[in-house]
Backbone as JSON Lines, residues from 0, in Angstrom:
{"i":0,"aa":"X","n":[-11.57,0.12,-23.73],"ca":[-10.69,-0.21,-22.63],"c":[-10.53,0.97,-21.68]}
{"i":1,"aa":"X","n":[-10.24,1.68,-22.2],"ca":[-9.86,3.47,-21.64],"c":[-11.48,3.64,-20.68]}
{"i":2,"aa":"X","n":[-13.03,3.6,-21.07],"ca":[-13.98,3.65,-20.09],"c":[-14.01,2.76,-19.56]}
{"i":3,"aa":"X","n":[-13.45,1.57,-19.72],"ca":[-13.65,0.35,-18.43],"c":[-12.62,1.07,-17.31]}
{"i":4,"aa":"X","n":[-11.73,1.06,-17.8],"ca":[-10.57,1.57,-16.86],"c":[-10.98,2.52,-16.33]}
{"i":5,"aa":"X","n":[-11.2,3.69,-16.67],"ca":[-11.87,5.02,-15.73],"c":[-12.89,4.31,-15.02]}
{"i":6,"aa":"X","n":[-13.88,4.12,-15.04],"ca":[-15.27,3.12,-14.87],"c":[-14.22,2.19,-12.98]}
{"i":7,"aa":"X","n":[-13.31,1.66,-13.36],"ca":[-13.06,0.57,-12.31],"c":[-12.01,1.68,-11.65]}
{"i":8,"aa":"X","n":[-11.27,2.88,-11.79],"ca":[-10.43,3.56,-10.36],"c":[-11.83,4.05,-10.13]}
{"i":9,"aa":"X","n":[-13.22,4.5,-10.3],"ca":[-13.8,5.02,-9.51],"c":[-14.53,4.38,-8.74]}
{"i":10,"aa":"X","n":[-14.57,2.96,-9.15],"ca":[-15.01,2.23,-7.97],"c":[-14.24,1.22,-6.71]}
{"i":11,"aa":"X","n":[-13.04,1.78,-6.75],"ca":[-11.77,1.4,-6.12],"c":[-12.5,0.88,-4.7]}
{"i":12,"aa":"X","n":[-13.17,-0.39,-4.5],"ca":[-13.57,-0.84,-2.96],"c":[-12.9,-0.17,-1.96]}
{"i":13,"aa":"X","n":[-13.49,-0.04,-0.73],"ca":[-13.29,1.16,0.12],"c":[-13.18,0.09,1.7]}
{"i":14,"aa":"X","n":[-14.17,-0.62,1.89],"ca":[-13.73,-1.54,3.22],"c":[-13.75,-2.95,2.73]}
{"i":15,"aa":"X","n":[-13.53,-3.61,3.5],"ca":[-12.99,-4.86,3.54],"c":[-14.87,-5.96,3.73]}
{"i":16,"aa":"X","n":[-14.74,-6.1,2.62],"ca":[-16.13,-7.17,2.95],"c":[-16.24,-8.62,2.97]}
{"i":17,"aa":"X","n":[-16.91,-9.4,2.64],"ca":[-16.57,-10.67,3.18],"c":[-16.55,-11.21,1.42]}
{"i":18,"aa":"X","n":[-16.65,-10.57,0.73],"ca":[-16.14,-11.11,-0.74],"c":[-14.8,-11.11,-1.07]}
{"i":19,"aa":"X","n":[-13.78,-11.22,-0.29],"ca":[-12.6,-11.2,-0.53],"c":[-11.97,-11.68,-1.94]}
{"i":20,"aa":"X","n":[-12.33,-12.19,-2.38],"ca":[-11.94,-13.51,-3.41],"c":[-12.35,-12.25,-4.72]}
{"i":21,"aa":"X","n":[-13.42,-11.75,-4.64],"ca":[-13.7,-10.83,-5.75],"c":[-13.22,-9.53,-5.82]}
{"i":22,"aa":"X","n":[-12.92,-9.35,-4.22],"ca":[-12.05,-7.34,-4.46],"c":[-11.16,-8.35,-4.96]}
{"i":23,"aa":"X","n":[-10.05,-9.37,-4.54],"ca":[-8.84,-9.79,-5.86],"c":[-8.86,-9.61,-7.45]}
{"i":24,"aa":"X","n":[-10.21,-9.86,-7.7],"ca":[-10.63,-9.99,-8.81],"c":[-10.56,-8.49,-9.59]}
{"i":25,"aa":"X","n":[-10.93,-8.07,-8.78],"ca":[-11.21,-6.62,-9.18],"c":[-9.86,-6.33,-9.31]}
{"i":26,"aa":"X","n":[-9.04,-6.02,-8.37],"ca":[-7.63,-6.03,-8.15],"c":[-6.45,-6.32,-9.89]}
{"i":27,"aa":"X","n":[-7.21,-7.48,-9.81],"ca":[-6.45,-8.04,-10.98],"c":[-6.27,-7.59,-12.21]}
{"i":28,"aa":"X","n":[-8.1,-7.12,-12.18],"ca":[-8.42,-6.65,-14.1],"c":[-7.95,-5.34,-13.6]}
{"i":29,"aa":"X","n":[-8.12,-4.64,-12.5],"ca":[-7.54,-2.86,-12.75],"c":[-5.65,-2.72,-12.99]}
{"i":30,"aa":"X","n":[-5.53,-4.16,-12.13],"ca":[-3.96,-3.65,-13.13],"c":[-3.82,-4.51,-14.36]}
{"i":31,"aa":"X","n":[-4.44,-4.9,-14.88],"ca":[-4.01,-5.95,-16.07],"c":[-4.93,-4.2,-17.12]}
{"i":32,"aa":"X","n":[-6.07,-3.68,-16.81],"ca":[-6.22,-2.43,-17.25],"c":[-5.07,-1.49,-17.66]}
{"i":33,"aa":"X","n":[-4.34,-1.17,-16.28],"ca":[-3.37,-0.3,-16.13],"c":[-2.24,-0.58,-16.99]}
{"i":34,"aa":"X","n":[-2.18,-1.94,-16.87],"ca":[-0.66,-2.51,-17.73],"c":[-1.09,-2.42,-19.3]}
{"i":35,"aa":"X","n":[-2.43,-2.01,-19.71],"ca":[-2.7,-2.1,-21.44],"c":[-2.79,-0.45,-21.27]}
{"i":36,"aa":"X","n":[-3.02,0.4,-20.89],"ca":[-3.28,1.66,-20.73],"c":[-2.38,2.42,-21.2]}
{"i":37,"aa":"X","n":[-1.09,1.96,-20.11],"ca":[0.38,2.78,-20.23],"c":[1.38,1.99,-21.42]}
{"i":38,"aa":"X","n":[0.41,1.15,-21.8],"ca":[0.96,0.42,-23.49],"c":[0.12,1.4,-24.68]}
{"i":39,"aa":"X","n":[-0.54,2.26,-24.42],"ca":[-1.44,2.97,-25.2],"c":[-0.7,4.35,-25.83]}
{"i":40,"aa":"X","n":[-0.53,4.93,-27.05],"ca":[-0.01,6.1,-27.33],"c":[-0.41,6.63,-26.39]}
{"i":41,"aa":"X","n":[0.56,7.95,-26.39],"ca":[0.01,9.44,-25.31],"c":[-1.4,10.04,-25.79]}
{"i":42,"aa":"X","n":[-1.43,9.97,-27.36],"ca":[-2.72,10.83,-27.26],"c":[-3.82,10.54,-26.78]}
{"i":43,"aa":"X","n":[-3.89,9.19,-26.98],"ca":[-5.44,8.1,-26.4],"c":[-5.07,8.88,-24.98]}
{"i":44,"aa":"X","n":[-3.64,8.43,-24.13],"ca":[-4.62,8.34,-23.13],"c":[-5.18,9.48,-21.94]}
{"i":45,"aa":"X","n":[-5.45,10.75,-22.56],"ca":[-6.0,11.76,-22.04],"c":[-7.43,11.18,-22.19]}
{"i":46,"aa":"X","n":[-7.75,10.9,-22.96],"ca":[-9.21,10.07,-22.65],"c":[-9.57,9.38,-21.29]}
{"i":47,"aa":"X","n":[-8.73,9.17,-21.02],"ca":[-9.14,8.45,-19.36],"c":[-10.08,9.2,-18.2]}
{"i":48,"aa":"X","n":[-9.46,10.46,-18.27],"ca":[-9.97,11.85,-17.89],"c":[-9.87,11.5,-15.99]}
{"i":49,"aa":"X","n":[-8.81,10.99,-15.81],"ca":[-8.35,10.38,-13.91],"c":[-7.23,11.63,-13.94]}
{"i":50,"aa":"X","n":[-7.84,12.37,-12.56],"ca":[-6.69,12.66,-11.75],"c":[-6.0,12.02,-11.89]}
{"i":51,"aa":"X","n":[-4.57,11.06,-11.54],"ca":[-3.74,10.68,-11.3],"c":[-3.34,10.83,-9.77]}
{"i":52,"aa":"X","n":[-2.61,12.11,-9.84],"ca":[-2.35,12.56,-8.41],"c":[-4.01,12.48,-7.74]}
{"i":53,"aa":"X","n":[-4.49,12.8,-7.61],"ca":[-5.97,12.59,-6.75],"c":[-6.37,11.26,-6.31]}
{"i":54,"aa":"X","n":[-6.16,10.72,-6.95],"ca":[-6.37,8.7,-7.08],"c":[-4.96,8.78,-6.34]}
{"i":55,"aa":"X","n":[-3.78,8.68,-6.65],"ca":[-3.3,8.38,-5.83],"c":[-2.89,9.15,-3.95]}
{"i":56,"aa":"X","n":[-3.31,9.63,-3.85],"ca":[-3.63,10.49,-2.6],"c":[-4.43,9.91,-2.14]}
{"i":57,"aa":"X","n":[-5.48,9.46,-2.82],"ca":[-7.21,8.66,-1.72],"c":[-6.64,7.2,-2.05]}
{"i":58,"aa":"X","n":[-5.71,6.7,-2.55],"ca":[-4.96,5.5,-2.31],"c":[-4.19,4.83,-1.35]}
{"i":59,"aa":"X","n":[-3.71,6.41,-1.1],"ca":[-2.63,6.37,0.71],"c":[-3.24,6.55,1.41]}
{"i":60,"aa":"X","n":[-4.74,7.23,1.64],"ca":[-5.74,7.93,2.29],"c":[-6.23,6.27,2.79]}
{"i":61,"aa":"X","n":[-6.75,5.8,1.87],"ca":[-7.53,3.96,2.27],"c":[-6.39,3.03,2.43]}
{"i":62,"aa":"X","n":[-5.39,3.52,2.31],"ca":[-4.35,2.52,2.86],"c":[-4.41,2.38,4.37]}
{"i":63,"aa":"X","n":[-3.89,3.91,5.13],"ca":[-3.18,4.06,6.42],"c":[-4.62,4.24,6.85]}
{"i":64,"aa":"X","n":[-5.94,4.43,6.34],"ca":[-7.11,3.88,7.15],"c":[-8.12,2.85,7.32]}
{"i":65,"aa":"X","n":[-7.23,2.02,6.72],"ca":[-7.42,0.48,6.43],"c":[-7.15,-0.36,7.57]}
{"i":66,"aa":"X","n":[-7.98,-0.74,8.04],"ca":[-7.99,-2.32,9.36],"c":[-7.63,-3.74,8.51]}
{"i":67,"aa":"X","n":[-6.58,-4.24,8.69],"ca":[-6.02,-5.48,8.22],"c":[-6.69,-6.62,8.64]}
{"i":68,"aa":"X","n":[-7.21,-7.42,7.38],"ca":[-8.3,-8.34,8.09],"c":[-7.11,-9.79,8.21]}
{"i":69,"aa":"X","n":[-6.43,-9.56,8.19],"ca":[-4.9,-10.64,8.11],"c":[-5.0,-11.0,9.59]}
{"i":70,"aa":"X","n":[-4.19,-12.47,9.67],"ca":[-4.29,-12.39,10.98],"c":[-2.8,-13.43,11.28]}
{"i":71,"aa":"X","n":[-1.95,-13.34,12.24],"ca":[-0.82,-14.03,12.06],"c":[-1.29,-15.94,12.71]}
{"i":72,"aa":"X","n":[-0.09,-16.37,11.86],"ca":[-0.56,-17.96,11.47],"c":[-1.4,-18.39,10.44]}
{"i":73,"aa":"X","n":[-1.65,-17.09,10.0],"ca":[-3.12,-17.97,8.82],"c":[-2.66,-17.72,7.18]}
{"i":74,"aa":"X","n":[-3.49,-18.6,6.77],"ca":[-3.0,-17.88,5.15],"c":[-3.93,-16.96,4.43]}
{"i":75,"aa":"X","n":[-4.83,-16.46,5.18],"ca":[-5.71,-15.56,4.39],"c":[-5.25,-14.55,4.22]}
{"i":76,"aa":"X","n":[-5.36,-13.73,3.4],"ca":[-4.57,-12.38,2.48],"c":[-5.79,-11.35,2.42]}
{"i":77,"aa":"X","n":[-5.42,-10.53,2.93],"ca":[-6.14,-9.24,3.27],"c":[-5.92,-8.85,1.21]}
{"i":78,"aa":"X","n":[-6.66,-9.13,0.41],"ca":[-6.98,-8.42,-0.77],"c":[-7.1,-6.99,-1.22]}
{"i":79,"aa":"X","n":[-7.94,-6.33,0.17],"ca":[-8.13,-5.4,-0.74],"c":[-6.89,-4.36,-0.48]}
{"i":80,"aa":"X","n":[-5.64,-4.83,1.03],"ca":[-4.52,-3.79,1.2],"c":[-3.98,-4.64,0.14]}
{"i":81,"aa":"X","n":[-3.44,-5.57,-0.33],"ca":[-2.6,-6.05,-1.66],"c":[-3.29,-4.83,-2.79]}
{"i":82,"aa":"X","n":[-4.04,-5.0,-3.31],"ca":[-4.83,-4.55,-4.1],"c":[-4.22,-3.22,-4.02]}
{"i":83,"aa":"X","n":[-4.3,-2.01,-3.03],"ca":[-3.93,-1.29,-2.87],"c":[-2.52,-1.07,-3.23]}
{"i":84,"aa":"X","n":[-1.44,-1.75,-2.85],"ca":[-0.72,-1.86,-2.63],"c":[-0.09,-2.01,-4.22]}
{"i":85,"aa":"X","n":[-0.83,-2.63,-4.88],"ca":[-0.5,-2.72,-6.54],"c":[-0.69,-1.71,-7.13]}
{"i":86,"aa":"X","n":[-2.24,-1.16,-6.91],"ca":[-2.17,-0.35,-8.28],"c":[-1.13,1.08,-7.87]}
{"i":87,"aa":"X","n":[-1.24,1.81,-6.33],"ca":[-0.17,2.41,-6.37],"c":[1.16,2.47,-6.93]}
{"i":88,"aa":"X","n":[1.74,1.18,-6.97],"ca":[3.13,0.54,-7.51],"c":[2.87,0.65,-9.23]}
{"i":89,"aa":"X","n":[2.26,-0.1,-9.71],"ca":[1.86,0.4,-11.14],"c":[1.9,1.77,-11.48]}
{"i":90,"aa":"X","n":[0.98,2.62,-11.19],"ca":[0.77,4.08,-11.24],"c":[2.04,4.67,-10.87]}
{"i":91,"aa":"X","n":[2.57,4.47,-9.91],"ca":[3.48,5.77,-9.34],"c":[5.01,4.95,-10.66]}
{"i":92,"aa":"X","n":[5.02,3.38,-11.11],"ca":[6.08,3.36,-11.95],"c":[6.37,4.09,-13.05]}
{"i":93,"aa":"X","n":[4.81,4.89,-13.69],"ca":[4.66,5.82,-14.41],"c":[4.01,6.65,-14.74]}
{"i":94,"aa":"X","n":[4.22,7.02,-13.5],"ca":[4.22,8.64,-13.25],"c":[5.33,9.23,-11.99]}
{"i":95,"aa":"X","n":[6.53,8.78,-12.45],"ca":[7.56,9.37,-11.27],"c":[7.7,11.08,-11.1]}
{"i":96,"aa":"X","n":[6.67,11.19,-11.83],"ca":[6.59,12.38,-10.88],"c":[6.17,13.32,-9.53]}
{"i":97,"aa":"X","n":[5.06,12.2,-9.31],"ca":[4.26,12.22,-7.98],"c":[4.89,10.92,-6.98]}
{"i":98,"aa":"X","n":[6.21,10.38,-7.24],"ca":[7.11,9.23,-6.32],"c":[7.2,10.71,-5.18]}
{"i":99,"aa":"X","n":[7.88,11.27,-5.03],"ca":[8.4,12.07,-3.88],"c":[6.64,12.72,-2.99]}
{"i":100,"aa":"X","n":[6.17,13.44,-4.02],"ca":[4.96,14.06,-3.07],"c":[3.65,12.42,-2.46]}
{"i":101,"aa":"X","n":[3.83,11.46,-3.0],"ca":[3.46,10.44,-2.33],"c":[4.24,9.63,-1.37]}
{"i":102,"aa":"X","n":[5.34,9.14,-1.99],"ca":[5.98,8.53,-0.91],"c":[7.14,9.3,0.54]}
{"i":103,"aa":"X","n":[6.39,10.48,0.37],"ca":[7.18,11.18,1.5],"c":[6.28,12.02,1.76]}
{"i":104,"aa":"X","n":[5.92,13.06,1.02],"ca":[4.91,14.42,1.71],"c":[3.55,13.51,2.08]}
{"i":105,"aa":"X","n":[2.82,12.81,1.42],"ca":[1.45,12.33,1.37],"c":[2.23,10.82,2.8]}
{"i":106,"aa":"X","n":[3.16,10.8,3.26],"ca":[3.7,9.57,4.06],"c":[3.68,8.12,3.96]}
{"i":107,"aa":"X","n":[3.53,7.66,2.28],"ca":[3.16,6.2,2.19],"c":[4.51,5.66,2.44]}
{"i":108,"aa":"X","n":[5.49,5.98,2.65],"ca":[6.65,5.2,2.77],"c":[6.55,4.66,4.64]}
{"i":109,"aa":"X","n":[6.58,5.84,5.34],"ca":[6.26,5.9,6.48],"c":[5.06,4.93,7.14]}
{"i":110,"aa":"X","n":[4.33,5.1,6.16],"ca":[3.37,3.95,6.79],"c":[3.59,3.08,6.46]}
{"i":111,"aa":"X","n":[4.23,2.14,5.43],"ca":[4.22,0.63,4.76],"c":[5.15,0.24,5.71]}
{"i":112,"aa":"X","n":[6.5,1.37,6.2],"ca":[7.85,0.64,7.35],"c":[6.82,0.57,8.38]}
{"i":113,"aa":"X","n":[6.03,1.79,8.9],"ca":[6.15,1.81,10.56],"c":[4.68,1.1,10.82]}
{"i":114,"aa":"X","n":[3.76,0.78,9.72],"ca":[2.21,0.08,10.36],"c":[2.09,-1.24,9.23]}
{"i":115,"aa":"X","n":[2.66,-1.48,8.22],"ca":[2.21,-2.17,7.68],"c":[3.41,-3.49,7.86]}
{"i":116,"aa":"X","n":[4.89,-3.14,7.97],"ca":[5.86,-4.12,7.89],"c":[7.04,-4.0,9.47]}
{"i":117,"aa":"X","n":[7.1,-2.9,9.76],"ca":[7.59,-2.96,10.89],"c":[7.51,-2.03,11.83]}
{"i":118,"aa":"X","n":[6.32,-2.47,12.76],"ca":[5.84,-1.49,13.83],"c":[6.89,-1.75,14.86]}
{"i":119,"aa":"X","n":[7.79,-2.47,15.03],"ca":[8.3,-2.35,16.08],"c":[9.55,-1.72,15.97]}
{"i":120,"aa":"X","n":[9.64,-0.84,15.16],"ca":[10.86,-0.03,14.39],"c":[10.71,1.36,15.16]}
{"i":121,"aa":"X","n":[8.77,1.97,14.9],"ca":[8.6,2.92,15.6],"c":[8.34,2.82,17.03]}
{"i":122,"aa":"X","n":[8.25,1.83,17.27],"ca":[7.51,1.34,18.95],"c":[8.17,2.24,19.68]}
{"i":123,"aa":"X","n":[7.72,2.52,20.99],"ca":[8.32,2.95,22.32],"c":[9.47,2.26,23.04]}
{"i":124,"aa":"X","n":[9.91,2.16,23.5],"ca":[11.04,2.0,24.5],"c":[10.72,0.18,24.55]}
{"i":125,"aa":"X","n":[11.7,-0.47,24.55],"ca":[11.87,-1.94,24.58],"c":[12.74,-2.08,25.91]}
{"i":126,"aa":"X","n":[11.99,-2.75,26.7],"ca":[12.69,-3.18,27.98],"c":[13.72,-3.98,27.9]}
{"i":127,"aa":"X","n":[13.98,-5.19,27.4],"ca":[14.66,-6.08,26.76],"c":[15.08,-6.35,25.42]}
{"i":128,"aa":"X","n":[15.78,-7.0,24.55],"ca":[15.95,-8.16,23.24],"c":[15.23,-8.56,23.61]}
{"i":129,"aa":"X","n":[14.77,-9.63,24.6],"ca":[14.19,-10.35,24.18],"c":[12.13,-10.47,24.67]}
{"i":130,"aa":"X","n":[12.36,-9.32,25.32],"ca":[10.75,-9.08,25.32],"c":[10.27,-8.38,24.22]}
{"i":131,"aa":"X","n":[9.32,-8.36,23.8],"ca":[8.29,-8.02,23.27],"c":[7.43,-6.37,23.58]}
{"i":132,"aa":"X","n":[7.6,-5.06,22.8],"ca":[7.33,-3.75,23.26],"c":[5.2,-4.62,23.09]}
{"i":133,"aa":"X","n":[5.04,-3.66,24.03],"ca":[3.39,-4.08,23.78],"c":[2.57,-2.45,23.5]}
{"i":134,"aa":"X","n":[1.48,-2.34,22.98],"ca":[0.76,-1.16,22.78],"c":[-0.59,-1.6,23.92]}
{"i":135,"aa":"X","n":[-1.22,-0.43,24.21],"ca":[-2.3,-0.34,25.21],"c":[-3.56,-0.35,24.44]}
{"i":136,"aa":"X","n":[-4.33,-1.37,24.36],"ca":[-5.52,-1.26,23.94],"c":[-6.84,-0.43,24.8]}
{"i":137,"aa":"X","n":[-7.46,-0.15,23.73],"ca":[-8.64,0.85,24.56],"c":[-9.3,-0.21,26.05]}
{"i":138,"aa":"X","n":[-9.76,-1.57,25.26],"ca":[-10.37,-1.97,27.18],"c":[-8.89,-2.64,27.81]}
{"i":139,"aa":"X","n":[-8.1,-2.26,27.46],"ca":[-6.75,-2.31,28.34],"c":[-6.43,-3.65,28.24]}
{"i":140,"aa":"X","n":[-6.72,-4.48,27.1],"ca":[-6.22,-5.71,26.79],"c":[-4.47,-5.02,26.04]}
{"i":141,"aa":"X","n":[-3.9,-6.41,26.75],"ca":[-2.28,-5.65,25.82],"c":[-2.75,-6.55,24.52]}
{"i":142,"aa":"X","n":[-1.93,-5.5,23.42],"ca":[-1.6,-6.14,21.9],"c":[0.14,-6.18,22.03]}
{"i":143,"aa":"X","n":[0.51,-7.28,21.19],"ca":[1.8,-6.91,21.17],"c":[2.2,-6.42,19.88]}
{"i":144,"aa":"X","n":[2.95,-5.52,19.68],"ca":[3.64,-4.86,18.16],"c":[3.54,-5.12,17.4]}
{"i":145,"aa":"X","n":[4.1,-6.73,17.26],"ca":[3.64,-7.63,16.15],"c":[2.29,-7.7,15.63]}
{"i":146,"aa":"X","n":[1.31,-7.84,16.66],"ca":[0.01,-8.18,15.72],"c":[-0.45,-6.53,15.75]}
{"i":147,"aa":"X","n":[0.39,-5.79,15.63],"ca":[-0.24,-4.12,14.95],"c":[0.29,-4.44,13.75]}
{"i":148,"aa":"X","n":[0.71,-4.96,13.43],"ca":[1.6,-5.13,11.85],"c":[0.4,-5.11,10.82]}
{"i":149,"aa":"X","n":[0.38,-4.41,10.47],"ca":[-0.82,-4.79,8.84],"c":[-0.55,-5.76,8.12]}
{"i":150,"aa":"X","n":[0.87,-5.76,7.81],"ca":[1.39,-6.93,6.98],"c":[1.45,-8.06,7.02]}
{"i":151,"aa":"X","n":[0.9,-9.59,7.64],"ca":[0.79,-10.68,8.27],"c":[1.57,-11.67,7.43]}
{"i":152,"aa":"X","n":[0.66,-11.42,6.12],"ca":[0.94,-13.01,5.36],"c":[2.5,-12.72,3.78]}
{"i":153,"aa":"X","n":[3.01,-13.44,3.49],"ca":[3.63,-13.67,2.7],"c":[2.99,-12.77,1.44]}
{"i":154,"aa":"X","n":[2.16,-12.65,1.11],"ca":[1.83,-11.67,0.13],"c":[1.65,-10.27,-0.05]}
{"i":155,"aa":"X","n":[0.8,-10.5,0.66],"ca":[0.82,-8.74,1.31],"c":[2.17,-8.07,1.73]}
{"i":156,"aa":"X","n":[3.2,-8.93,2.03],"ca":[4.54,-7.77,2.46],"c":[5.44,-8.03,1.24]}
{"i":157,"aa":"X","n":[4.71,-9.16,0.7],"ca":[5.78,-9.3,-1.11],"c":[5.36,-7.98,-1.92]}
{"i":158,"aa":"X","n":[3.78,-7.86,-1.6],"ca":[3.26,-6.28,-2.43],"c":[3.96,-5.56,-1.61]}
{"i":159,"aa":"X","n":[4.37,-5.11,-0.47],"ca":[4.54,-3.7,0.18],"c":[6.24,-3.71,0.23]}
{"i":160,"aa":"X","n":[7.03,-4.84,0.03],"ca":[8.17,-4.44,-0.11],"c":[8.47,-4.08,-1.84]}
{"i":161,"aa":"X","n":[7.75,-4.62,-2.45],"ca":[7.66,-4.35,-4.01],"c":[7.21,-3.07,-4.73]}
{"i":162,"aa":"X","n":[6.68,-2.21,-3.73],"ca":[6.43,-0.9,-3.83],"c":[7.51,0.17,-3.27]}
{"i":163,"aa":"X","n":[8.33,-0.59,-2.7],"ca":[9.11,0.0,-1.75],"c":[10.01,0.09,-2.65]}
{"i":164,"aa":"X","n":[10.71,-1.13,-3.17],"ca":[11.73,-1.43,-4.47],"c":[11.14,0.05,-5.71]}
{"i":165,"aa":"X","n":[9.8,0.02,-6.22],"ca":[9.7,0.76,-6.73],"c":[9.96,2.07,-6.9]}
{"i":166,"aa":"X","n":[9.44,2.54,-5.51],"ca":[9.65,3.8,-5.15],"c":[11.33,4.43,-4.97]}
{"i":167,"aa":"X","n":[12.23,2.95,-4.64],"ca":[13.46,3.49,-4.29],"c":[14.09,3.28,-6.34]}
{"i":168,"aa":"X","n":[13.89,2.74,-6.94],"ca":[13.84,2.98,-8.32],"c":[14.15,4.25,-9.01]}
{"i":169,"aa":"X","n":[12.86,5.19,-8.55],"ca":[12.74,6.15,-9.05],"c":[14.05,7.25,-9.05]}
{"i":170,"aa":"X","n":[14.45,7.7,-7.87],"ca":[15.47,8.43,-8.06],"c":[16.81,8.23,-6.73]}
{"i":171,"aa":"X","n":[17.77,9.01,-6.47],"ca":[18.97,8.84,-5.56],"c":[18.38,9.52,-4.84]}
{"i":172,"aa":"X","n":[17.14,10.35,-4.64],"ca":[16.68,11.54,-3.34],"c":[15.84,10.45,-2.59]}
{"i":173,"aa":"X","n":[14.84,9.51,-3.3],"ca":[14.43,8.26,-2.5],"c":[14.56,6.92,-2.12]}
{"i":174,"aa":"X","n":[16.36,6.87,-2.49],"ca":[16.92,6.13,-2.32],"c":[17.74,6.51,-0.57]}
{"i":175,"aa":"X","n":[17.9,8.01,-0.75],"ca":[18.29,8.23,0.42],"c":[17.69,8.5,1.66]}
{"i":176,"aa":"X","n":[16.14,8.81,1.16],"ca":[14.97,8.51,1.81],"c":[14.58,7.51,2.69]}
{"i":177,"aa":"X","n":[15.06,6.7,2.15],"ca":[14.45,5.16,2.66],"c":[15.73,4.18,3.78]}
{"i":178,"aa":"X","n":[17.05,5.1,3.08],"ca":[18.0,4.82,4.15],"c":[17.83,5.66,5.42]}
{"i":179,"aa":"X","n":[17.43,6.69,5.19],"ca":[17.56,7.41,6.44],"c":[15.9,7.26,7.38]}
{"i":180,"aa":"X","n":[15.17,6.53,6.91],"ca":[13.68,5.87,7.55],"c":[14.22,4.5,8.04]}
{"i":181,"aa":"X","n":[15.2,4.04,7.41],"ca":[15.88,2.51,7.81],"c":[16.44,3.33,9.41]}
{"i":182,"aa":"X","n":[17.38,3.97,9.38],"ca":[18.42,3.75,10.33],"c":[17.36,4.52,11.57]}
């Protein structure tokens, strides 16, 4: 179990391909892995022989340089940011020791509020309530805020607020963290 598991974080899919259905797959057995792993005595599991912190760093790394293949109105689920979005949450539930240097120094908190669930939190200046802030696209088509959102569908922001829950779990320093990224 321990070389399957090493074996599947090093092949952690990297872009978004048109097999969607199978990065899930993949998705699935690396945390159903993870969840028998951290059921494993301590001594086994130095056998794994994973960074930890390293994996999770190139986790936030393919997150915030991840293009969301989501699209609003639809039900298709961008897999491989869910995916992402799990095994971080798994991992960082145990190993709270790398909660603060990930979800604040490495900026995954920062990115799940301000690109993945609410870009219009960081947006620029809002003319109105009830207009809409827009961003400038390169051939100068407007986008509006909303569809910068990574987060589109019902699943994907059930994973990214569920990481969020996690992370604020861990201690009262990222509990106060996350209030003061709120306000």
């Amino acid at each position: 179990m321990i070389l399957i598991l090493r074996n599947t974080l090093k092949a952690i899919p990297r872009k978004q391909k048109s097999e969607n259905r199978e990065c899930g797959e993949y998705f699935n057995l690396t945390c159903k892995l993870l969840d028998l792993y951290y059921s494993i005595p301590e001594e086994k599991k130095k056998l794994l022989e994973v960074d930890i912190l390293a994996l999770l760093k190139d986790l936030v790394v393919l997150l915030k340089n991840h293009k969301t293949s989501e699209k609003r109105n639809t039900l298709f689920e961008d897999k491989l940011m869910i995916g992402y979005f799990e095994i971080i949450r798994k991992t960082l539930s145990h190993h709270k020791e790398y909660v603060k240097e990930i979800a604040i120094d490495n900026g995954l908190l920062r990115e799940i509020f301000f690109n993945c669930l609410f870009p219009n939190l960081a947006a620029p200046e809002v003319k109105s309530t009830t207009e809409l802030p827009t961003l400038q696209k390169s051939d100068s088509q407007e986008l509006t805020i909303l569809d910068s959102q990574k987060c589109k569908t019902q699943e994907s922001r059930l994973a990214a607020y569920k990481l969020i829950a996690a992370t604020a779990r861990c201690s009262t320093e990222m509990q106060a963290y996350l209030l003061k990224v709120i306000k």
